[in-house]
N, C-alpha and C positions, 0 to 999 in steps of 0.2 A: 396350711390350715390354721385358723385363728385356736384358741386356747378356748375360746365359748366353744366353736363346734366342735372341739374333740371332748369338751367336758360334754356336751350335751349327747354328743355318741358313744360315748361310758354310760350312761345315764340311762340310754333308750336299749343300750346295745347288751349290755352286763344282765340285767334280770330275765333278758330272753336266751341268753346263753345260758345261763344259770336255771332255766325249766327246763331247758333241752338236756343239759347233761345228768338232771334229777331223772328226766324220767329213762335215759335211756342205761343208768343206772339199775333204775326200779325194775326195769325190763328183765336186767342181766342176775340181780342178786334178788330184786322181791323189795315189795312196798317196804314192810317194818325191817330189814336191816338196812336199807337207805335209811330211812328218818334216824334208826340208832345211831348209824355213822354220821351222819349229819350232826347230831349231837352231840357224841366223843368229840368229835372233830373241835368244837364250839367250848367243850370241858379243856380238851389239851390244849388248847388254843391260849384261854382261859392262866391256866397254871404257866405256861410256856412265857406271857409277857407278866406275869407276876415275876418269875425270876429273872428274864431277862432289863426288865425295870426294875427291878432294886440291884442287878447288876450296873447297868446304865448310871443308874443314882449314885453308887459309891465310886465308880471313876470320873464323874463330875464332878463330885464334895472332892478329891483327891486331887483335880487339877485345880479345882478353887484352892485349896490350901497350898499347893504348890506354887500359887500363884499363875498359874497358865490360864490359857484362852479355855473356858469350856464352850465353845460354840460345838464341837464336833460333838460331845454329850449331847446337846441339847438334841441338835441335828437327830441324833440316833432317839433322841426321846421321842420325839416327833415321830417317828417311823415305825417307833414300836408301839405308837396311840395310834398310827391309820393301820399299822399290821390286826390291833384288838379290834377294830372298828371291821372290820375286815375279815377275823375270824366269828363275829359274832351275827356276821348275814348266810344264814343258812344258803348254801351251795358247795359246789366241790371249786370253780374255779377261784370264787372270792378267798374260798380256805388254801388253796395251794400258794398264792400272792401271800396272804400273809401268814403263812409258815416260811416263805421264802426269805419275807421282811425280817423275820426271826434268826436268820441263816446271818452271824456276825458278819462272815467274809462277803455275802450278796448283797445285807444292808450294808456296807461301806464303799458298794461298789455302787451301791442306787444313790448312794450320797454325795460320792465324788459323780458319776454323772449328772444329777442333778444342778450340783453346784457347775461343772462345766458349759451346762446350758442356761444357766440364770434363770432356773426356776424359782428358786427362793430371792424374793426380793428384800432389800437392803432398805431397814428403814433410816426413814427422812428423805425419800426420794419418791413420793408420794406425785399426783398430776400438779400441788400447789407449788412443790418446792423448784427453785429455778437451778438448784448444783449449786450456787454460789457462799453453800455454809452456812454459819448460826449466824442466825439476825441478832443485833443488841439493838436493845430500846434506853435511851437512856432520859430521866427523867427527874421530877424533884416529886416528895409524897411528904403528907403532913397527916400526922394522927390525931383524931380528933376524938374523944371520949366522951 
């Protein structure tokens, strides 16, 4: 399956999930404590990548000054901006994904799979670039004022 049709089957597929599990919620507990829990949900969600992002940030700054790779920081930054992004669309499945995202030992487990499937692509490897390295131009320039 190409990467359009499973994006575009998240797409179609997640907000009709996402009515059915509201209402069959709504069913079991009553209209106004769904919408509440919907909203806690959306506050701790909220507070949870507040510290989990300035957690993220200070072992970044820490392998920058170490001199180390922060790619794996970054990596986690990234997953704690689709976990926010995530916690903030009202429903129970989008909310469960990303508290999960927030789960240290799940996000590094969605990160190494990720990376073992080459979902994050490598820039300079774009459809222009041919793999054969950095182009030099070389040339003569004259300033002219």
């Amino acid at each position: 399956m190409t990467p359009f049709r499973i994006l575009f089957l998240t797409i179609l597929l997640t907000p009709l999930l996402e009515i059915y599990l509201l209402i069959r919620v709504g069913e079991v507990i009553g209209g106004w404590p769904t919408v509440l829990m919907v909203v806690v949900m959306a506050v701790l969600g909220v507070a949870l990548i507040r510290i989990q992002g300035f957690s993220t940030l200070r072992r970044l700054q820490g392998a920058l000054l170490r001199g180390e790779s922060p790619a794996m920081g970054l990596l986690e930054g990234m997953v704690i901006m689709a976990a926010g992004v995530l916690l903030l669309i009202p429903g129970f499945f989008t909310d469960v994904i990303g508290l999960l995202c927030l789960v240290p030992m799940v996000r590094r487990a969605l990160i190494a799979y990720l990376l073992r499937h080459h979902v994050f692509i490598s820039p300079g490897r774009g459809p222009r670039d041919s793999g054969q390295g950095p182009r030099t131009l070389e040339g003569e320039y004259r300033r002219e004022d």
